[in-house]
N, CA, C and O of each residue as an XYZ file, in Angstrom:
472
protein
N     -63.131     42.652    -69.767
C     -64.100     43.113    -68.788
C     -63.386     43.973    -67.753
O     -62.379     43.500    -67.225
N     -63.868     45.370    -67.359
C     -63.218     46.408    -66.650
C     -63.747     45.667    -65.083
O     -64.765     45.037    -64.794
N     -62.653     46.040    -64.350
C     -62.550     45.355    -63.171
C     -62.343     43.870    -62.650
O     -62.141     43.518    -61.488
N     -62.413     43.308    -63.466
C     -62.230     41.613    -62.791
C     -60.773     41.586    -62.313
O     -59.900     42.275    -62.840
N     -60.583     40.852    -61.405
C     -59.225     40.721    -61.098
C     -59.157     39.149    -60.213
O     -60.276     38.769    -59.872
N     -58.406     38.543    -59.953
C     -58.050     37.168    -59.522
C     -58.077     37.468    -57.733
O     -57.311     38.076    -56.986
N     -59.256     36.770    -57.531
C     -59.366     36.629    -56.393
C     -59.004     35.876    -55.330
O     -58.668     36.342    -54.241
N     -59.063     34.638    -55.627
C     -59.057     33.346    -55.096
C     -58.982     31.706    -55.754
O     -59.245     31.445    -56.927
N     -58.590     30.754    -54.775
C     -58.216     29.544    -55.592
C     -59.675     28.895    -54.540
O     -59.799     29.214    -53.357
N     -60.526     28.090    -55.177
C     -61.628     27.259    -54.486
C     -61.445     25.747    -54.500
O     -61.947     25.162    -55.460
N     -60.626     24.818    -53.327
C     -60.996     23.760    -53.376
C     -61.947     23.057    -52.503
O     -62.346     23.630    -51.489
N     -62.377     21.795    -52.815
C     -63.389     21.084    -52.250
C     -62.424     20.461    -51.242
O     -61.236     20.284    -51.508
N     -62.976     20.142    -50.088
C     -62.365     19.365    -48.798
C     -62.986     18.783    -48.383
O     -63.911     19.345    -47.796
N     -62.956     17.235    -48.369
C     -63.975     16.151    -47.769
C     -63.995     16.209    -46.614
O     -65.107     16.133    -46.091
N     -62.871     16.356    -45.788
C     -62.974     17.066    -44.269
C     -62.093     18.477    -44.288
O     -60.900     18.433    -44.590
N     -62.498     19.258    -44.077
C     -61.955     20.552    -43.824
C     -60.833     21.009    -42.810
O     -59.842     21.738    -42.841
N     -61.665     20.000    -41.657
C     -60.459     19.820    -40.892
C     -58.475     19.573    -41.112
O     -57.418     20.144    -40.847
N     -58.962     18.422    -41.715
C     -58.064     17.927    -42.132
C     -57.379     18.506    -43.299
O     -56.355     17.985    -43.739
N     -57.724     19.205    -43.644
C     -57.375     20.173    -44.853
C     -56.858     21.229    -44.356
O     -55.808     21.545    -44.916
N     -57.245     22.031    -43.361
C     -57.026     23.293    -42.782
C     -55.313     22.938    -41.786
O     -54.342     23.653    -41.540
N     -55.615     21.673    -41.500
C     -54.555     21.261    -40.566
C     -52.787     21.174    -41.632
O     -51.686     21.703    -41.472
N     -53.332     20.284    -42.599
C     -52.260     20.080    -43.411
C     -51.733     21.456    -44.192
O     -50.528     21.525    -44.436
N     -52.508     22.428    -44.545
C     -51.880     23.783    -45.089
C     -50.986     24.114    -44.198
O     -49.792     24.330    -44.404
N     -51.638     24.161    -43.057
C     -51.091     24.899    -41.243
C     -49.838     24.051    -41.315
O     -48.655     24.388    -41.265
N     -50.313     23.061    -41.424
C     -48.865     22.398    -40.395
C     -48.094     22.316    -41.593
O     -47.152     23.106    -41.653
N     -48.276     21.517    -42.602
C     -47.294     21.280    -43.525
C     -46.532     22.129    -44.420
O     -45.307     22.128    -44.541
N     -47.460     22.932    -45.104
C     -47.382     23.674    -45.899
C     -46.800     25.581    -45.418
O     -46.029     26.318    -46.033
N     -47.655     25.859    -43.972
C     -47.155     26.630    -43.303
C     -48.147     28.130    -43.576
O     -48.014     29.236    -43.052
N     -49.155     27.658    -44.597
C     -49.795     28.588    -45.153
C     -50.448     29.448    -43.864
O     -49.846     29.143    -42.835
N     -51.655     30.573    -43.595
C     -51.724     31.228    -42.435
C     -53.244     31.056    -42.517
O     -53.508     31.145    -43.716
N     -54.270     30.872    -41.885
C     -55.648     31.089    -41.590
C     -55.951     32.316    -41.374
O     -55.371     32.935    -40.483
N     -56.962     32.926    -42.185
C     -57.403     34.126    -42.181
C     -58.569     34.253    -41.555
O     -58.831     35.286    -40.938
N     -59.618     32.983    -41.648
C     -60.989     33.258    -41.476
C     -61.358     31.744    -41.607
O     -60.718     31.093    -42.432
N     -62.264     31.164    -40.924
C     -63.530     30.154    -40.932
C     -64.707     30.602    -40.593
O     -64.993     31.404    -39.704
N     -65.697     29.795    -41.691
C     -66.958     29.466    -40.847
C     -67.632     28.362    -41.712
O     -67.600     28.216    -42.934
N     -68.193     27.692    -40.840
C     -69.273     26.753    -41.346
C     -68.227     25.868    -42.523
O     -67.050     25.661    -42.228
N     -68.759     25.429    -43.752
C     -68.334     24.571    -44.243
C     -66.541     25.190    -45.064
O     -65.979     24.410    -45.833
N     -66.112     26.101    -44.859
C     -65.078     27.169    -45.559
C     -63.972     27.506    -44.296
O     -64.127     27.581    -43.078
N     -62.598     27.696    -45.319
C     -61.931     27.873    -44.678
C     -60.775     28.959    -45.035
O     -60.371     28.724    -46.174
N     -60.202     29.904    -44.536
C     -59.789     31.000    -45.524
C     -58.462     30.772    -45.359
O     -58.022     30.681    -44.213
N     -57.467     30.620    -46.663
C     -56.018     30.524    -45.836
C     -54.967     31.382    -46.897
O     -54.992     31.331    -48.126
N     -54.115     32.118    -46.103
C     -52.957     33.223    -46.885
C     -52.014     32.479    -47.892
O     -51.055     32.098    -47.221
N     -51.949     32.326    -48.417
C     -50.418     31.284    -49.164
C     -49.807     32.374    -49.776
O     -50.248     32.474    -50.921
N     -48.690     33.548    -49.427
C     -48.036     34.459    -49.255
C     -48.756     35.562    -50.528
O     -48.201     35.913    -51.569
N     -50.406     36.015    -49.956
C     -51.154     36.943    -51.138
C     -51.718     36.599    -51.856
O     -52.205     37.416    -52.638
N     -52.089     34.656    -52.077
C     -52.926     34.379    -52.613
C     -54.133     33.508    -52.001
O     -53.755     32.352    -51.810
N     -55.405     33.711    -51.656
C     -56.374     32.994    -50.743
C     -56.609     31.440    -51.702
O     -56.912     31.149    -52.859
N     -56.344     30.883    -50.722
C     -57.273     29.139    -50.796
C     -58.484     28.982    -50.169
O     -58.499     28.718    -48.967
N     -59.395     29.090    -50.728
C     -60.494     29.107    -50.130
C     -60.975     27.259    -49.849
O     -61.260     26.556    -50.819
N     -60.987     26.793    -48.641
C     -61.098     25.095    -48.871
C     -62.680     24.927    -48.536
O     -63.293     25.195    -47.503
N     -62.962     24.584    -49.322
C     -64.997     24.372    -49.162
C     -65.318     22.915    -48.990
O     -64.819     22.190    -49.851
N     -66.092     22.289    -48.003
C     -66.698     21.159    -47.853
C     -67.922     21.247    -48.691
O     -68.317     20.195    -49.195
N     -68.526     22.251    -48.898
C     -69.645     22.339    -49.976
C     -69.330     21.642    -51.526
O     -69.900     20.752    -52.157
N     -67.887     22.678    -51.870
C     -67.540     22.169    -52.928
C     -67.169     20.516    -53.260
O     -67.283     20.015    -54.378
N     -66.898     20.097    -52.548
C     -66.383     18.810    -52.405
C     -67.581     17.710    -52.508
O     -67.369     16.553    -52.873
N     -68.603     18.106    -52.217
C     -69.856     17.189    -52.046
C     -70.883     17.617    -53.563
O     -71.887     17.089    -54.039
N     -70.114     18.724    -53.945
C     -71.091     18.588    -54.594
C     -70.386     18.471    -56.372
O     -70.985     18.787    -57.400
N     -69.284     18.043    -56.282
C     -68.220     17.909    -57.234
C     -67.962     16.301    -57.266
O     -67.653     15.941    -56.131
N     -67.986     15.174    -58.217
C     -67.278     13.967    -58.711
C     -65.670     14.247    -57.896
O     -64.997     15.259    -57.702
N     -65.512     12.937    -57.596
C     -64.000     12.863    -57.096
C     -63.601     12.877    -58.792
O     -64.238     12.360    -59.711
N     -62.046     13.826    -58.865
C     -61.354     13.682    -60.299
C     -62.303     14.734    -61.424
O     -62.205     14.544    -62.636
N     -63.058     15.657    -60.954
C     -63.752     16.456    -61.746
C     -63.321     17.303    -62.778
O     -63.852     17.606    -63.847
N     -62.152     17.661    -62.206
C     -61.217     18.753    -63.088
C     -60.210     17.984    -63.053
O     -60.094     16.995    -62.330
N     -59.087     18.573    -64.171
C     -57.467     18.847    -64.103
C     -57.325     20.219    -63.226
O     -58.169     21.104    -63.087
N     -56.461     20.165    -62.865
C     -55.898     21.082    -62.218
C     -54.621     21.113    -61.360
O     -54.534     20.341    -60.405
N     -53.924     21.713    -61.565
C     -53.057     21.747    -61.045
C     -52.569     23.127    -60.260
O     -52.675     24.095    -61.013
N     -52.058     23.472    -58.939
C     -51.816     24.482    -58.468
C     -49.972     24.504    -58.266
O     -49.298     23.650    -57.689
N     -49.474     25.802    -58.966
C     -48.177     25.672    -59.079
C     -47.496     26.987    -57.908
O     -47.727     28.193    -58.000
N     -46.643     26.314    -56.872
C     -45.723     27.012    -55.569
C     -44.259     27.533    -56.079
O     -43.215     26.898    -55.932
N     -44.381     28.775    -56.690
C     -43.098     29.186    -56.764
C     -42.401     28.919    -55.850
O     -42.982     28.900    -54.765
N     -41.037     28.630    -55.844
C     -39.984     28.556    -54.924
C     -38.585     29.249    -55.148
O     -38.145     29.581    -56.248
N     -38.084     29.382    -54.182
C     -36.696     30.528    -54.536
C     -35.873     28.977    -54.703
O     -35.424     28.816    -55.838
N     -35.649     27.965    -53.851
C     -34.848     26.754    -53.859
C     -35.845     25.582    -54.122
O     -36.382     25.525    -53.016
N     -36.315     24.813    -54.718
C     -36.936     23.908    -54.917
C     -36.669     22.954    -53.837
O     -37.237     22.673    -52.782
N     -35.342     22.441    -54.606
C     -34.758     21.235    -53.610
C     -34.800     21.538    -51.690
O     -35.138     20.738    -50.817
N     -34.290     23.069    -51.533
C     -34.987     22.845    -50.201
C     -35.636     23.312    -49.599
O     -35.622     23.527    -48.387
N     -36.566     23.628    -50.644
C     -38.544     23.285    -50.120
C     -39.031     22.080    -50.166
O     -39.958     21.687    -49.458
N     -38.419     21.395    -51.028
C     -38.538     20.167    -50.844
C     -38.327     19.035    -49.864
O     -39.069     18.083    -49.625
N     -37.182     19.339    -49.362
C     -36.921     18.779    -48.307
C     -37.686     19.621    -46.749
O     -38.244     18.892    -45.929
N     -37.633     20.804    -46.564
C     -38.365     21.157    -45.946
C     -40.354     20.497    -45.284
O     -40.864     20.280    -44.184
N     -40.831     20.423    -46.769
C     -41.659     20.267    -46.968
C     -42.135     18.067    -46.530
O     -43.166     17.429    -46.316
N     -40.635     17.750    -46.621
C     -40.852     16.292    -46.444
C     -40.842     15.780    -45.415
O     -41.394     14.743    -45.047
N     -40.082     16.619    -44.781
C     -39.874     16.967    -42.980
C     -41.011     17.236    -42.146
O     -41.283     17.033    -40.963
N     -41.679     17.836    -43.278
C     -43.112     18.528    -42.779
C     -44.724     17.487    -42.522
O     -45.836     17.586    -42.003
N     -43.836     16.471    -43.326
C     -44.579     15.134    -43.794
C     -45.858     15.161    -44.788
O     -46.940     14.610    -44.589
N     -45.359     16.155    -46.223
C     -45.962     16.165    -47.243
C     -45.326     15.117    -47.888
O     -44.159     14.828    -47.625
N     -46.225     14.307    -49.005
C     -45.768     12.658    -49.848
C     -46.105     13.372    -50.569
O     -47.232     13.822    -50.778
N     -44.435     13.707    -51.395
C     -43.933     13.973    -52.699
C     -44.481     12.442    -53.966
O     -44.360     11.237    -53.746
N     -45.018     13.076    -55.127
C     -45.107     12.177    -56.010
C     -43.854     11.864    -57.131
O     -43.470     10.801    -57.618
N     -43.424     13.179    -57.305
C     -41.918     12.835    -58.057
C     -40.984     13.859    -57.090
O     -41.285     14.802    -56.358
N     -39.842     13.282    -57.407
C     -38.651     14.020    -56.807
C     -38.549     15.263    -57.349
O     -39.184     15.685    -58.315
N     -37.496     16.006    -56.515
C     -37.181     17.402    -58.103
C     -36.589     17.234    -59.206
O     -35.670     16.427    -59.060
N     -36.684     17.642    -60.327
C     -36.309     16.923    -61.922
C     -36.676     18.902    -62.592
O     -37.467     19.827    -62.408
N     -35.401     18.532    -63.434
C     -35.197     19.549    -64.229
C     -36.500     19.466    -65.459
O     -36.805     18.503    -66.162
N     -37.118     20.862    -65.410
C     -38.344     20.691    -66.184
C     -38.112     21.661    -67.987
O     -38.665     21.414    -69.059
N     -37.083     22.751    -67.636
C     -36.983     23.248    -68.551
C     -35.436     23.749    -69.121
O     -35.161     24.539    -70.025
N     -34.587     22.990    -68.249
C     -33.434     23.264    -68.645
C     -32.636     24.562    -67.320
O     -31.466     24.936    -67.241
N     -33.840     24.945    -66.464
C     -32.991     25.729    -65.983
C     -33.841     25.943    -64.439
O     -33.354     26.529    -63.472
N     -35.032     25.398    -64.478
C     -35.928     25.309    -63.020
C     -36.487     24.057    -62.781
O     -36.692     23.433    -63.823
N     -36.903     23.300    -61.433
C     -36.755     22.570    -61.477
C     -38.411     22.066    -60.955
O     -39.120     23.065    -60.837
N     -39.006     21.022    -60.693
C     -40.311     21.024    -60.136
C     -40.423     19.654    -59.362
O     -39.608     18.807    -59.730
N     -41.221     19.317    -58.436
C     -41.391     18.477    -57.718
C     -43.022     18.227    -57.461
O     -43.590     19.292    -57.705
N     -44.061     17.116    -57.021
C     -45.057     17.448    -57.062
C     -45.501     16.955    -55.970
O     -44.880     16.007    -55.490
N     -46.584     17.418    -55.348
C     -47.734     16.413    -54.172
C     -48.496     16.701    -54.560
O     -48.610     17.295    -55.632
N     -49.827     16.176    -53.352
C     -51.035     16.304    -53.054
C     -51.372     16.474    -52.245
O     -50.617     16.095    -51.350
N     -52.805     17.194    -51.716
C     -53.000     17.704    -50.359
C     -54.289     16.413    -50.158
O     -54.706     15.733    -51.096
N     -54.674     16.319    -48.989
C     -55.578     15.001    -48.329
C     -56.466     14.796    -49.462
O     -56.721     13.621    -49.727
N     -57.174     16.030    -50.443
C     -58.262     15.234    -51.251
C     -58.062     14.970    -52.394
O     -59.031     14.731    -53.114
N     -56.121     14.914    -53.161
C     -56.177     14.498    -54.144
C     -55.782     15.850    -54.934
O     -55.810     15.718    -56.157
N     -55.373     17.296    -54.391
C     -55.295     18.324    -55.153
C     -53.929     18.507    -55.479
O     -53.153     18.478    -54.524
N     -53.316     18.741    -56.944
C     -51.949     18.389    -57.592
C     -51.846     19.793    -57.006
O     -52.686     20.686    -56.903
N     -50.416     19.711    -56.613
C     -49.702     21.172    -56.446
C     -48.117     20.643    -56.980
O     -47.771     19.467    -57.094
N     -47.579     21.425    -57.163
C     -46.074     21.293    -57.682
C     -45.133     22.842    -57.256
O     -45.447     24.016    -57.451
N     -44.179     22.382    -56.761
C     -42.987     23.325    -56.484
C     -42.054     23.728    -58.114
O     -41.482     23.120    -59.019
N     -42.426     25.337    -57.660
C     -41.515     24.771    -59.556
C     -40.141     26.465    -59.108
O     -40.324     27.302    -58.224
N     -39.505     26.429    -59.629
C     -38.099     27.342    -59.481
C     -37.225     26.946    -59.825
O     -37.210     25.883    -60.446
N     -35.836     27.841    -59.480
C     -34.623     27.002    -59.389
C     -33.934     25.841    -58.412
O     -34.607     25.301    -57.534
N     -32.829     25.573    -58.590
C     -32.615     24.835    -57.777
C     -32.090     24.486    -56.485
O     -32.162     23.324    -56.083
């Protein structure tokens, strides 16, 4: 199809607040835009769009999904990131012989993983 191109990532946020806060603070991502139930945020060129709509109107556990954070150093984004008081689910662990990955979750349960070298 001529023209489609990748716009955006859409998650559901049971509080938005609290969602908008943890990108900000933890993660470091940048706010572009709010209104009403949405929240717009930079993650270096790619938008997270965090929707309270979506969230209400989605089963908790609806999808797989996983959202993957390139990193230049894993290990210290990792530590960065723990400092930041994101709860890592696994440590960093060699995934393919030569980059390495680590994983969390953001307040409603959304998998993200750090994946690079080390």
């Amino acid at each position: 199809m001529a023209g489609l191109r990748f716009h955006s990532v859409m998650l559901g946020a049971s509080d938005v607040e609290r969602s908008v806060t943890f990108y900000i603070e933890r993660l470091g991502f940048t706010l572009r835009g709010r209104f009403e139930q949405f929240a717009f945020l930079d993650a270096a060129g790619v938008t997270i769009v965090l929707s309270g709509n979506l969230a209400r109107a989605r089963p908790p556990g609806d999808a797989s999904v996983e959202i993957v954070l390139g990193a230049d150093g894993v290990r210290a984004a990792f530590d960065t990131l723990r400092e930041r008081g994101v709860t890592f689910t696994t440590e960093p662990h060699t995934v393919d012989g030569t980059n390495e990955v680590a994983n969390f979750t953001d307040p409603d349960g959304h998998v993200f993983s750090l994946y690079g070298p080390p």
